[in-house]
C-alpha positions as CSV (number, residue, x, y, z in Angstrom):
1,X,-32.1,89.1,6.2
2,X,-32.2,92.9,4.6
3,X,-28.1,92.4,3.8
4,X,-26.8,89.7,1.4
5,X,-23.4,88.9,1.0
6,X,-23.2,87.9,-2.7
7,X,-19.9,89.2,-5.0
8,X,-21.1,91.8,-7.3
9,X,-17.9,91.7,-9.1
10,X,-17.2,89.7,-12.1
11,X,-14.2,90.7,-13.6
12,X,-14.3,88.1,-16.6
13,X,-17.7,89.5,-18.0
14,X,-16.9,93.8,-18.1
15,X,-14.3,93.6,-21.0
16,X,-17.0,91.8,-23.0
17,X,-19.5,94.2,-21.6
18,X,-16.7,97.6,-22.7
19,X,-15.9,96.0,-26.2
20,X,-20.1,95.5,-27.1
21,X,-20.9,99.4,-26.1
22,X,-17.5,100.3,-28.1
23,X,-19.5,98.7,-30.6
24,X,-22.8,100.1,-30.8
25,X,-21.3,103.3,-30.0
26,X,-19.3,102.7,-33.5
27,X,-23.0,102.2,-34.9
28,X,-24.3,105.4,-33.7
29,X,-21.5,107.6,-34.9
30,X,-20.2,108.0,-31.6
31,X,-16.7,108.9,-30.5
32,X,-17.8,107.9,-26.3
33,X,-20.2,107.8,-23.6
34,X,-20.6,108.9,-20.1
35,X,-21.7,106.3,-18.2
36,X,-23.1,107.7,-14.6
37,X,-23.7,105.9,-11.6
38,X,-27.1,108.5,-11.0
39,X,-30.5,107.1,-12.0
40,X,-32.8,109.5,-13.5
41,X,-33.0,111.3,-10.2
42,X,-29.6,111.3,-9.0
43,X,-29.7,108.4,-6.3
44,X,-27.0,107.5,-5.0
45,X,-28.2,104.3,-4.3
46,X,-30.0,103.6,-7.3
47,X,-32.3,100.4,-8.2
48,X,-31.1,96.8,-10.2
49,X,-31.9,98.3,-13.7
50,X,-29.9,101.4,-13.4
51,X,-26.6,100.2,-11.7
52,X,-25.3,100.9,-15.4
53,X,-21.9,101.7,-14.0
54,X,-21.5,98.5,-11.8
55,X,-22.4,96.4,-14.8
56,X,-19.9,97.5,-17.3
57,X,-17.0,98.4,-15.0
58,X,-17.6,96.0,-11.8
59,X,-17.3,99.2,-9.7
60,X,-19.6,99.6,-6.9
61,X,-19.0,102.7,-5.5
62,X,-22.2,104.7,-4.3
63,X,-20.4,107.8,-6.7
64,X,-18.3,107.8,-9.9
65,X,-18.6,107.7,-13.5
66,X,-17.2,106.3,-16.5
67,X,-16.0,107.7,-19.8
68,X,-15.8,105.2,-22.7
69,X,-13.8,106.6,-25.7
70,X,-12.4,104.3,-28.6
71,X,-9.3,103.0,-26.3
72,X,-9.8,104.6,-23.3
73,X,-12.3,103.5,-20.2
74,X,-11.7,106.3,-17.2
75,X,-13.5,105.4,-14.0
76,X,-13.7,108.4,-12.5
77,X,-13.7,108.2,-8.4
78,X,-13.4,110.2,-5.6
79,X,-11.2,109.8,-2.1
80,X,-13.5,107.2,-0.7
81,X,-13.0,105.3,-3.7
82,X,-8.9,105.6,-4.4
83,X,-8.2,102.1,-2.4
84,X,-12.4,100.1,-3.6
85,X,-11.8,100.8,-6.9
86,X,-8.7,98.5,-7.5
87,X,-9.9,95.5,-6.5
88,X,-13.1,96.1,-8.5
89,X,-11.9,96.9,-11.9
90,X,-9.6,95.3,-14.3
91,X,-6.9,97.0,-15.1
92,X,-6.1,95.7,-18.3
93,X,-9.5,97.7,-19.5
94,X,-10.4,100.4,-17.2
95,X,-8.1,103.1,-15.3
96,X,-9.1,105.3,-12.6
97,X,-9.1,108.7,-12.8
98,X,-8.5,110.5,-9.2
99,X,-11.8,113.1,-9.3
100,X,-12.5,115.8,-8.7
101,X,-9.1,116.6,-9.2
102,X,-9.1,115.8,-12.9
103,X,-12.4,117.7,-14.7
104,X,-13.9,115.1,-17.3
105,X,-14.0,117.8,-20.1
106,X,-9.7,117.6,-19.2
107,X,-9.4,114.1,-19.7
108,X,-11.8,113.9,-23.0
109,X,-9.5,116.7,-24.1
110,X,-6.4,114.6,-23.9
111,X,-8.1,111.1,-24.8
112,X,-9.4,112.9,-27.8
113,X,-7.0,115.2,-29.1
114,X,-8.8,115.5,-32.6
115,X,-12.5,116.4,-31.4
116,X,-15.3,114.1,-30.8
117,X,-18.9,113.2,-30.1
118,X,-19.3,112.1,-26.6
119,X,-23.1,110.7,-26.1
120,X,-24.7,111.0,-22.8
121,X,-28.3,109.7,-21.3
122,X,-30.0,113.5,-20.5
123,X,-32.3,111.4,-18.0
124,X,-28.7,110.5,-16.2
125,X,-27.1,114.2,-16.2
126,X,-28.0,117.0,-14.2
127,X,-28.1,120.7,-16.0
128,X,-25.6,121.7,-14.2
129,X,-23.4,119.0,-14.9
130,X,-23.8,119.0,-18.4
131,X,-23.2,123.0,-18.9
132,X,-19.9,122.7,-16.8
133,X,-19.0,120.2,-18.6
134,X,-19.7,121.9,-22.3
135,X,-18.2,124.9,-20.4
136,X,-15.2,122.9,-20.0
137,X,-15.2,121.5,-23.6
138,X,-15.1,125.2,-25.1
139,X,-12.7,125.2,-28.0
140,X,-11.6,121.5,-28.1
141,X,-13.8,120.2,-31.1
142,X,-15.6,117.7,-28.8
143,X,-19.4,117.8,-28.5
144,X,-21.8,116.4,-26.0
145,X,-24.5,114.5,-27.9
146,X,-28.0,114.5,-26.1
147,X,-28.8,110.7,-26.9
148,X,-32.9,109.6,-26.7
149,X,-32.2,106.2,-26.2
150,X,-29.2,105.1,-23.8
151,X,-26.1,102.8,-25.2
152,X,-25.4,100.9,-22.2
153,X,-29.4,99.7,-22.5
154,X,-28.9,98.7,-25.8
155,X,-26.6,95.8,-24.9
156,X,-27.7,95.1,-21.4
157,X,-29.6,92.2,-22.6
158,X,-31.0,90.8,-19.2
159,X,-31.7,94.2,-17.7
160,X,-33.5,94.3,-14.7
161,X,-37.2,95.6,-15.3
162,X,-38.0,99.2,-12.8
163,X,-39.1,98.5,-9.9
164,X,-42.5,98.9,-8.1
165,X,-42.1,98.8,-4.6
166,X,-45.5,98.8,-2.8
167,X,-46.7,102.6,-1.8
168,X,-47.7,103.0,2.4
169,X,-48.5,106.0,4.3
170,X,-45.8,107.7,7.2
171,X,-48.1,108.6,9.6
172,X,-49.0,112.6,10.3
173,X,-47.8,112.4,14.0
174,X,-44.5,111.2,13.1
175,X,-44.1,113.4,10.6
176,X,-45.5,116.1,12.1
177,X,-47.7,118.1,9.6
178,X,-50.3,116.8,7.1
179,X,-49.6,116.3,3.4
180,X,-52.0,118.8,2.7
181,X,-50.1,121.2,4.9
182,X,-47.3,120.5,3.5
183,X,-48.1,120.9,0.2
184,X,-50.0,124.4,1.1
185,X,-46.8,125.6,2.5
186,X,-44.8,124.4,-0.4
187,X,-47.4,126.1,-3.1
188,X,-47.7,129.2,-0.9
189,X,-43.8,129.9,-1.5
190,X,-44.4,129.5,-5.2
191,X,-47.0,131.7,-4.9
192,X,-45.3,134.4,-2.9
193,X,-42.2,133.8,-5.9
194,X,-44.3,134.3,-8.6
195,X,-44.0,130.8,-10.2
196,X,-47.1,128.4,-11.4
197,X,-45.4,125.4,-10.9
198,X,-42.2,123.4,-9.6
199,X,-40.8,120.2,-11.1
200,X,-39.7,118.0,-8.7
201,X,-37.6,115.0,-9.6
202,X,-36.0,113.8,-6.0
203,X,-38.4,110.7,-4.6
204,X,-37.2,111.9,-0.7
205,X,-38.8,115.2,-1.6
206,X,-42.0,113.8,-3.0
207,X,-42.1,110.8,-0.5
208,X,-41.6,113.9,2.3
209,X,-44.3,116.0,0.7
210,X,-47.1,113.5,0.6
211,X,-45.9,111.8,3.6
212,X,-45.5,108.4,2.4
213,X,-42.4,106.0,1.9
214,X,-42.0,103.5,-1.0
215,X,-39.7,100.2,-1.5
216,X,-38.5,100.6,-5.1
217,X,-35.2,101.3,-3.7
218,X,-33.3,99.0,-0.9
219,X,-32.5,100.8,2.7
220,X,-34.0,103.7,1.3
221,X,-37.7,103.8,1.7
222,X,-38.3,106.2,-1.2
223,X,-40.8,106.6,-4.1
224,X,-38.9,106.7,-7.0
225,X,-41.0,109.1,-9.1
226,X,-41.0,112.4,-10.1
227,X,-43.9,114.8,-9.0
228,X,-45.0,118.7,-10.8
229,X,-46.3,120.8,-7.8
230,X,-48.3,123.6,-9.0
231,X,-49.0,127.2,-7.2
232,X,-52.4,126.1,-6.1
233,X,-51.2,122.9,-4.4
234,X,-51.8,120.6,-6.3
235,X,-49.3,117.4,-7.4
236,X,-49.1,115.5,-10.4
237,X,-46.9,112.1,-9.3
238,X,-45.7,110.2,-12.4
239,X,-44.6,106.5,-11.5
240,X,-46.2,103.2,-12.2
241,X,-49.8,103.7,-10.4
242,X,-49.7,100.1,-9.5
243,X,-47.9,101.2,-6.7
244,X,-50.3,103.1,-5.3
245,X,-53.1,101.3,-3.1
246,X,-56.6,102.3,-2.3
247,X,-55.8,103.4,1.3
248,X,-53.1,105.7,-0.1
249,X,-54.6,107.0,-2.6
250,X,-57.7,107.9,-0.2
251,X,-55.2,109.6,2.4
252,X,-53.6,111.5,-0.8
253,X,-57.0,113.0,-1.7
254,X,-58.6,114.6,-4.9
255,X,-55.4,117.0,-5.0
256,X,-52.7,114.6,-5.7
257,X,-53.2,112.8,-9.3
258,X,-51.5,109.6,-9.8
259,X,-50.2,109.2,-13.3
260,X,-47.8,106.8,-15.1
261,X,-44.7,107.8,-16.6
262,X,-45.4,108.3,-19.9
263,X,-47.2,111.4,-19.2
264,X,-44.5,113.0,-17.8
265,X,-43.2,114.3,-20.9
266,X,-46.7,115.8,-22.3
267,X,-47.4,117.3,-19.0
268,X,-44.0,119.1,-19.1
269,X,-44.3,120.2,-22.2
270,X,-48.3,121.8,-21.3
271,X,-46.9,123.9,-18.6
272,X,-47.9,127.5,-17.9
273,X,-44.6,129.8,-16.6
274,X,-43.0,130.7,-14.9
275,X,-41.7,126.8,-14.2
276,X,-39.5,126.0,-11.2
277,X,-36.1,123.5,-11.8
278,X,-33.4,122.9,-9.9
279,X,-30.2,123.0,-12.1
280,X,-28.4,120.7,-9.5
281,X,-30.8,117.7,-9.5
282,X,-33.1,117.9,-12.2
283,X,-32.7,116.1,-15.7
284,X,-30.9,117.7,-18.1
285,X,-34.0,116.4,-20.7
286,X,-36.6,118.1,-18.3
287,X,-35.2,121.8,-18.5
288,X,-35.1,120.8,-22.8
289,X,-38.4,119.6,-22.7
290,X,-39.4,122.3,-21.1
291,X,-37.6,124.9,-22.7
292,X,-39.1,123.0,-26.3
293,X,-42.1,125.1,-25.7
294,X,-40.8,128.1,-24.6
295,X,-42.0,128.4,-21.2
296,X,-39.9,130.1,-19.0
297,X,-38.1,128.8,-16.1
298,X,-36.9,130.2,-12.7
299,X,-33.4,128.1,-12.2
300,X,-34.0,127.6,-8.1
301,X,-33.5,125.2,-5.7
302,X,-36.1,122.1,-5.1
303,X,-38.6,124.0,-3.0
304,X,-39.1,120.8,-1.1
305,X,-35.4,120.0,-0.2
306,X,-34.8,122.8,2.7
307,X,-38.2,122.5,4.2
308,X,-37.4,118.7,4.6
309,X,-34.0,119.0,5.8
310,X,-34.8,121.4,8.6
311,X,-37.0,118.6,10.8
312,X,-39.7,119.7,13.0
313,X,-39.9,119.1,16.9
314,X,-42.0,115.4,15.9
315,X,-39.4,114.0,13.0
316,X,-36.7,115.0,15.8
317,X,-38.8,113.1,18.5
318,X,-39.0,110.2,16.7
319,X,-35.4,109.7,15.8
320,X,-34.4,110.5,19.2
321,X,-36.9,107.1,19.7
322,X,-35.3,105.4,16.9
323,X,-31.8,106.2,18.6
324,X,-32.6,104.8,21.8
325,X,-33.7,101.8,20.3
326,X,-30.6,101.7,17.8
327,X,-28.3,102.2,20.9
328,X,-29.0,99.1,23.1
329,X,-29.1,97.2,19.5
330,X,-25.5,98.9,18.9
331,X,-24.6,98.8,23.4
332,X,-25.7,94.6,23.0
333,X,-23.4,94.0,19.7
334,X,-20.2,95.7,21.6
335,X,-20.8,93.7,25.0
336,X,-21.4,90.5,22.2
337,X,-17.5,91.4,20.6
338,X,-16.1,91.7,23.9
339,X,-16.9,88.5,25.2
340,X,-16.3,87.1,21.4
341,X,-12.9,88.7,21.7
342,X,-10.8,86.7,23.8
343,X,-11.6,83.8,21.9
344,X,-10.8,84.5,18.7
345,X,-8.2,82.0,17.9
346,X,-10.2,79.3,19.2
347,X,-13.2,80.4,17.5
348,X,-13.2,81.6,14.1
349,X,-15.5,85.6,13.7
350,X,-15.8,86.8,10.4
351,X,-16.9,90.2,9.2
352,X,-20.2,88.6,8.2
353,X,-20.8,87.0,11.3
354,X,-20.8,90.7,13.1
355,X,-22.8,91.9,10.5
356,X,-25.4,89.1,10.9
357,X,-25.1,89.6,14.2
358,X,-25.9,93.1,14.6
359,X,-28.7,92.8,11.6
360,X,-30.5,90.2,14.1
361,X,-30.1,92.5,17.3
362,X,-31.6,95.4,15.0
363,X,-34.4,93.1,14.1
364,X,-35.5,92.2,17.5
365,X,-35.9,95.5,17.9
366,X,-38.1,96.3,15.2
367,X,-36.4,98.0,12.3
368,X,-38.3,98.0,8.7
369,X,-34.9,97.8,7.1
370,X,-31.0,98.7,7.4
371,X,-30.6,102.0,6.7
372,X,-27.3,100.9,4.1
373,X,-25.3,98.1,3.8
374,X,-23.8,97.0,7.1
375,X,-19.6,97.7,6.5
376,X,-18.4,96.0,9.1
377,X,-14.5,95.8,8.5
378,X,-11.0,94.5,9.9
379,X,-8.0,94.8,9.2
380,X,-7.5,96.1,5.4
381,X,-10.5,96.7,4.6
382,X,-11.1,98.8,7.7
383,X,-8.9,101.3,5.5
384,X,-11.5,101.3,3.2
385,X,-14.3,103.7,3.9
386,X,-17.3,101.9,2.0
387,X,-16.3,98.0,2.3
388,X,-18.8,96.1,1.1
389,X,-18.1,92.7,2.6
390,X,-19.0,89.7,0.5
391,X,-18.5,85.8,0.7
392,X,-15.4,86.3,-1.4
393,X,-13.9,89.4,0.8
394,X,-14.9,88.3,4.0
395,X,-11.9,88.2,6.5
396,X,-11.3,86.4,9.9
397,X,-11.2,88.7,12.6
398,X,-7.7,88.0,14.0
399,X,-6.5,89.1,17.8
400,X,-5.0,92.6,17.5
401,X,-7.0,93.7,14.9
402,X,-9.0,96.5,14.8
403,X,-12.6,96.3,14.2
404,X,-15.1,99.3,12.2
405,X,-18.5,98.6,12.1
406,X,-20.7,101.9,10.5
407,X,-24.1,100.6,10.3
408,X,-28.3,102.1,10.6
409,X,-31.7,100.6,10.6
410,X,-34.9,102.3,9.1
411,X,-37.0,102.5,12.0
412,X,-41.0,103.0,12.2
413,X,-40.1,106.5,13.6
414,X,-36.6,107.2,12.2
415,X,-33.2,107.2,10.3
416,X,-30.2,105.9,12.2
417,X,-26.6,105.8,11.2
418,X,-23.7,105.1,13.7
419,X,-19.9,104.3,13.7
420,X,-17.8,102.2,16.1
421,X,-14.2,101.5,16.4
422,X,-12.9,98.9,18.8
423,X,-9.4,96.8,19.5
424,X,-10.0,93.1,19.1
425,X,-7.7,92.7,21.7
426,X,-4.5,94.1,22.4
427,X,-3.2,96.2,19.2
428,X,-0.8,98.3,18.0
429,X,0.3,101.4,19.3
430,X,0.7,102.9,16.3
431,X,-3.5,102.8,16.2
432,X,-3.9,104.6,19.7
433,X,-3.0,108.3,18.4
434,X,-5.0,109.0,15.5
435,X,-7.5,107.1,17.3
436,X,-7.2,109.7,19.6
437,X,-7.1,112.3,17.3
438,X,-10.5,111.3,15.3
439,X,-12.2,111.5,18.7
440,X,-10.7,114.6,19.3
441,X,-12.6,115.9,16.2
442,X,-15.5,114.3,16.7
443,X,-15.8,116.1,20.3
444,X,-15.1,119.4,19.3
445,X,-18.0,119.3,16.7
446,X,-19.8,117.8,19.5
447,X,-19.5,120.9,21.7
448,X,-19.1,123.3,19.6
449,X,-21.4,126.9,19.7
450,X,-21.6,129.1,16.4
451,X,-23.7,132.3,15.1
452,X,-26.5,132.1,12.9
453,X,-25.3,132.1,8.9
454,X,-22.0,129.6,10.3
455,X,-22.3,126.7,7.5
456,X,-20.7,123.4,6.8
457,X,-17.8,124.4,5.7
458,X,-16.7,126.7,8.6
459,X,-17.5,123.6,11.4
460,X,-15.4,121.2,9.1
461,X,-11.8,122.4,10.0
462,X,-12.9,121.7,13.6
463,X,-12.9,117.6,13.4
464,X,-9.7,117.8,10.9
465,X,-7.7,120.2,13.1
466,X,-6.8,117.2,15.4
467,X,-5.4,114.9,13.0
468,X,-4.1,118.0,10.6
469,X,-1.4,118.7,13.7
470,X,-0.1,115.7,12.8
471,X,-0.2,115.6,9.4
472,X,-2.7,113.6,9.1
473,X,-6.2,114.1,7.2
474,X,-9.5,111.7,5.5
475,X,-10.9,112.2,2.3
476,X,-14.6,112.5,3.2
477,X,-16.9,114.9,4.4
478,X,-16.9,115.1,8.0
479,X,-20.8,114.6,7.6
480,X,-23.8,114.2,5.7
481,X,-27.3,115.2,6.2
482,X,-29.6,112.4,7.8
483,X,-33.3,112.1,6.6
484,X,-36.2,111.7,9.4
485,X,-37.3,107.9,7.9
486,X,-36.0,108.5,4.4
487,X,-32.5,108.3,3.0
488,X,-29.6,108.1,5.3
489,X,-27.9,110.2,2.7
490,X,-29.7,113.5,2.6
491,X,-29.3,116.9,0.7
492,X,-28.1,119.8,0.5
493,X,-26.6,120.1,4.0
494,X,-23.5,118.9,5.0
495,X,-20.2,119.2,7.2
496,X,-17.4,119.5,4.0
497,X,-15.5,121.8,2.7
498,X,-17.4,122.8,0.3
499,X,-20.8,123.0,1.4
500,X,-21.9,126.9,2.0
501,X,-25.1,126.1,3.1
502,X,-26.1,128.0,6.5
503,X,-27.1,125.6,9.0
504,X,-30.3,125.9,10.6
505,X,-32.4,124.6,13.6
506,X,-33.8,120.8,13.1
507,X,-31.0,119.8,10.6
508,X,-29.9,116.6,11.5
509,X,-26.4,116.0,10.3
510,X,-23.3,113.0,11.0
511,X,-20.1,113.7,12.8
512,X,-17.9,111.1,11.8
513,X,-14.3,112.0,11.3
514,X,-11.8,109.4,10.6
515,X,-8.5,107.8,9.2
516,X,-7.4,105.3,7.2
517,X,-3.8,103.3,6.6
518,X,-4.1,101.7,3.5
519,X,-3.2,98.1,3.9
520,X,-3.3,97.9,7.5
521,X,-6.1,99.6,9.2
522,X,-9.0,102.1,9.2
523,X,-10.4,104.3,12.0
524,X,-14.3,105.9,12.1
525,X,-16.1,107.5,15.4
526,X,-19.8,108.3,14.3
527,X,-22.9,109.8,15.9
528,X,-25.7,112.0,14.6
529,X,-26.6,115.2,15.6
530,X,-29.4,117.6,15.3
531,X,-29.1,121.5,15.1
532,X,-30.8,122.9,18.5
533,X,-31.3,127.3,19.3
534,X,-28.7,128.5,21.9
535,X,-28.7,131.4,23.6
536,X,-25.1,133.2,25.1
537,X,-24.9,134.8,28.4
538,X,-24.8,138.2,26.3
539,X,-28.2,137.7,24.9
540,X,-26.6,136.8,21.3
541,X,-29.0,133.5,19.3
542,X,-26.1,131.3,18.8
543,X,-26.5,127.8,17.5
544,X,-25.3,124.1,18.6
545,X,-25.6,120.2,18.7
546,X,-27.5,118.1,20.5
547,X,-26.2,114.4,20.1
548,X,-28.9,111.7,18.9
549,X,-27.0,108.5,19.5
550,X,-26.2,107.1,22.0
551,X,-24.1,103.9,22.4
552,X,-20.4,103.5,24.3
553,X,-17.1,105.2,22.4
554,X,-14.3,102.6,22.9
555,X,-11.6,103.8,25.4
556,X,-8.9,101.1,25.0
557,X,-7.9,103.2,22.1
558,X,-7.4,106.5,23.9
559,X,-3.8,108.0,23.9
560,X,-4.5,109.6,27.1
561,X,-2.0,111.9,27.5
562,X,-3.7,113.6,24.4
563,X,-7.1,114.1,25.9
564,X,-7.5,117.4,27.4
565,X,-9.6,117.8,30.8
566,X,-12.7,119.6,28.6
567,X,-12.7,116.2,26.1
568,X,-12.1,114.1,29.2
569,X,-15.1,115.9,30.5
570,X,-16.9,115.9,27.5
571,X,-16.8,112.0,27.1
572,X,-17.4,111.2,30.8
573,X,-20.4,113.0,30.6
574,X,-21.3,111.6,27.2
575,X,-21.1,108.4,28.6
576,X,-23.3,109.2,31.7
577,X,-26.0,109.6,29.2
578,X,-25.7,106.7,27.6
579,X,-26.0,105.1,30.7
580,X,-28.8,107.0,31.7
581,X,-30.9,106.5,28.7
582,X,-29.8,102.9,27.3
583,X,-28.9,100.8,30.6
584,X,-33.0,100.9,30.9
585,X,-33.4,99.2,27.7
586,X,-30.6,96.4,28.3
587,X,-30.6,93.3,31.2
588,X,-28.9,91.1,32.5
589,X,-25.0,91.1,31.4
590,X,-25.4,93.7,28.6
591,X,-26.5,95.6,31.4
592,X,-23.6,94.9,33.7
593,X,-21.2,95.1,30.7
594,X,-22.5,98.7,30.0
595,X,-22.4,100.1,33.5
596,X,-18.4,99.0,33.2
597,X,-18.1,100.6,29.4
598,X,-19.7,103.9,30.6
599,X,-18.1,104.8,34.2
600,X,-15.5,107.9,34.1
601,X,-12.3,107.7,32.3
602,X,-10.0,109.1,35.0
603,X,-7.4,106.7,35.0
604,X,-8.9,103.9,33.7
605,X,-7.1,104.3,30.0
């Protein structure tokens, strides 16, 4: 099985864990500590040895940080957090602090009136993060302290060693262009800019470049390393070379060097300038190596991380392949629930069993991995947006309840990532309207046409405007960028308020709107999308959506009365597809099941 189920939390050994860092932080003349959840290159799922922030805090959150002062522990989390974050940490030791709303340099201000030394990892921070931060701390007598070796290691006696997931290749016609095109095209536009090099320290950016996929991290088939392209295209990759084969390094050629680790510090320190770094992912310690010998740098995005987020027409064929596939796994778990459904008070379902479920219908279908951690979720912990069910959380799925399941598989072709709410039987009422209104959202971003330069940001109001006429609202992005066999978390697109990013043809993005009750119930409608040319009937290039997934939206929920005839239309013809494409790939009762889950909604709600 990809998923286990084990409790990471342990809430008797993190106040032994804070009180020993307190400690050695005495010993180093330190006044605090920011303790990141970011690895060296800003995962957010990062690998055993550097879930720092789990370990000391028992929070598990894929974002958030800590602050350690002398009697103070802030865990800093934002709104998918508020509700995770209670069970996870004790109270007694560690507060959280509601973020971005409070700015860290704030709350070291109050928790050290006086002034201060705060420490920090400069593998761990960004140089962005770290000069807003010192921006922040302007006048205040506290000091960020560049550390070279990291606290939290120190006393982490039965740390996890790195890992070295085995290196294989992603082959050219799924991704649709050579590594050595790639990185010709890549070293042309440094060329064209006038820079020698470019650092690049994201492993979905090298692992796209080079067209191969690693397993050093789980559901994300990434290489963690970090790479220096230079204007003639050729890449230096620094990682442990044991995970690199002879058939890899044979498709990777004489132009791609393989080097370990260590020598990434005297090869950045040997550049020729102008040097490319991207202030919002790179190492703070890279720009100061870097800037140790004087070489200029051009502060730019990663020249990789656009290029790879705007998929050509292969990586789009092949996760509309890996969506088919994904949708009669997704279409068989649904017509499994339903017929599990009326029997729930005879027969016990847990949130485990559907995830197990679902893992094993994925499986038969050939996936390479889950593409994150299944969260399936009822009840509570639907209200939740990342649940990460466990032996010790795992709940009963009672009649009435409602059930989320957001799940993905890594497919030989492609990156899926879908969301489905259904009634386990008859439910409340009060779930039917912003039920309705979350699919109300999720259609108009559906159907929705825009001009060229239209980012993220402008096409996020549509899902919220729904639920914001009835005072209602989620505190997430609307949606994320999806990677073509690479993370299911991808940069720098996405649909939030504060991405400004144009979007552009090939970007494949979530929709996934949604709203949570805390304490009684959680509501998530999800598909993936992928930017597509339009044309109006005035001649004008306008932009759109074309959906990926494809796999029945619930209708027991549906407040019909809300529905207008366009949505109505919209979903029957939504559903039509799904029929069209997935009833080919199902038999027997799924099959029959489907046909009854996809016919019109008229008055059938």
């Amino acid at each position: 099985m990809f998923q286990t189920y084990d409790s990471y939390s342990n809430p008797a050994a993190h106040p032994p864990r804070l009180a020993a860092l307190r400690r050695e932080l005495a010993a180093r003349d330190l006044d605090g500590f920011l303790v990141p959840r970011a690895d060296a290159h800003q995962g957010e799922y990062v690998a055993a040895r550097d879930a720092r922030l789990a370990w000391l805090t028992g929070f598990t959150g894929s974002a958030g940080f800590c602050i350690v002062t002398p009697d103070r522990a802030g865990v800093f989390i934002d709104g998918r957090y508020r509700v995770q974050v209670k069970a996870e940490v004790d109270p007694a030791h560690f507060t959280p602090v509601p973020w971005p709303e409070t700015r860290p340099s704030d709350w070291l201000h109050q928790a050290l009136p006086e002034g201060g030394r705060i420490g920090y990892d400069p593998w761990l921070h960004t140089r962005r993060e770290i000069r807003e931060m010192e921006k922040g701390l302007v006048g205040t007598g506290i000091a960020l302290i560049a550390l070279e070796t990291n606290p939290v290691d120190a006393i982490w006696t039965d740390q996890p060693e790195p890992p070295v997931g085995v290196v294989r290749l992603w082959p050219d016609a799924v991704a649709g262009e050579t590594a050595a095109e790639k990185r010709a095209r890549i070293a042309d536009a440094l060329r064209k800019a006038g820079q020698q090099a470019a650092v690049l320290t994201l492993p979905d950016s090298v692992s796209w470049l080079l067209n191969i996929r690693g397993a050093d991290v789980p559901k994300n088939p990434v290489v963690q390393c970090f790479a220096i392209i230079e204007e003639n295209g050729h890449v230096a990759v620094f990682t442990d070379p044991a995970k690199f084969g002879p058939e890899v390094r044979a498709a990777l050629g004489n132009e791609v060097s393989v080097l370990p680790l260590v020598a990434l510090t005297p090869a950045l320190t040997n550049l020729a300038g102008p040097v490319r770094v991207d202030p919002a992912s790179a190492p703070d310690r890279v720009f100061a190596l870097i800037e140790s010998m004087k070489t200029p740098i051009v502060e730019a995005p990663d020249p990789v991380i656009l290029p790879k987020a705007c998929k050509n027409p292969a990586e789009v064929a092949g996760m509309r392949a890996a969506h088919l596939q994904d949708g009669a796994a997704i279409t068989e778990l649904l017509c499994w629930l339903d017929s599990r459904a009326p029997l729930l008070g005879a027969e016990p379902l847990t949130e485990i069993d559907v995830a197990q479920k679902l893992e094993a219908l994925r499986t038969a279908r050939g996936i390479l991995d889950i593409s994150f951690d299944t969260i399936s979720a009822t009840g509570p912990h639907a209200a939740i947006p990342h649940y990460h069910v466990s032996q010790d959380s795992n709940l009963r799925i009672e009649p009435g309840h409602v059930l989320l399941v957001d799940s993905g598989g890594q497919y030989e072709n492609g990156t899926t990532d879908i969301t489905r709410t259904l009634p386990m039987g008859p439910v409340d009422p009060a779930v039917r309207r912003p039920y309705t209104r979350v699919l109300q959202g999720m259609i108009a971003v559906s159907q929705v046409q825009f001009p060229k330069g239209v980012a993220g940001c402008h096409i996020d109001a549509l899902a919220r405007a729904p639920l914001w006429s009835e005072g209602m609202d989620y505190d997430h992005g609307t949606g994320h960028g999806v990677g073509a066999g690479l993370s299911v978390h991808e940069g720098p697109v996405r649909i939030s308020r504060i991405s400004d990013i144009p979007l552009q043809p090939g970007m494949i993005l979530s929709n996934e709107p949604g709203y949570y009750r805390e304490g009684a119930f959680g509501i998530r409608i999800e598909n993936l999308i992928v930017i597509e040319n339009r044309q109006s009937p005035d001649g004008r290039e306008m932009l759109g959506f074309e959906t990926l997934t494809f796999a029945p939206i619930d209708r027991r929920l549906i407040e019909p009365g809300l529905l207008s005839p366009a949505e109505v239309a919209w979903l029957d013809a939504y559903h039509a597809e799904v029929w069209d494409k997935i009833s080919p790939l199902v038999e027997g009762g799924v099959r029959d099941w489907l046909f009854l889950a996809t016919r019109p909604l008229g008055g059938s709600v």
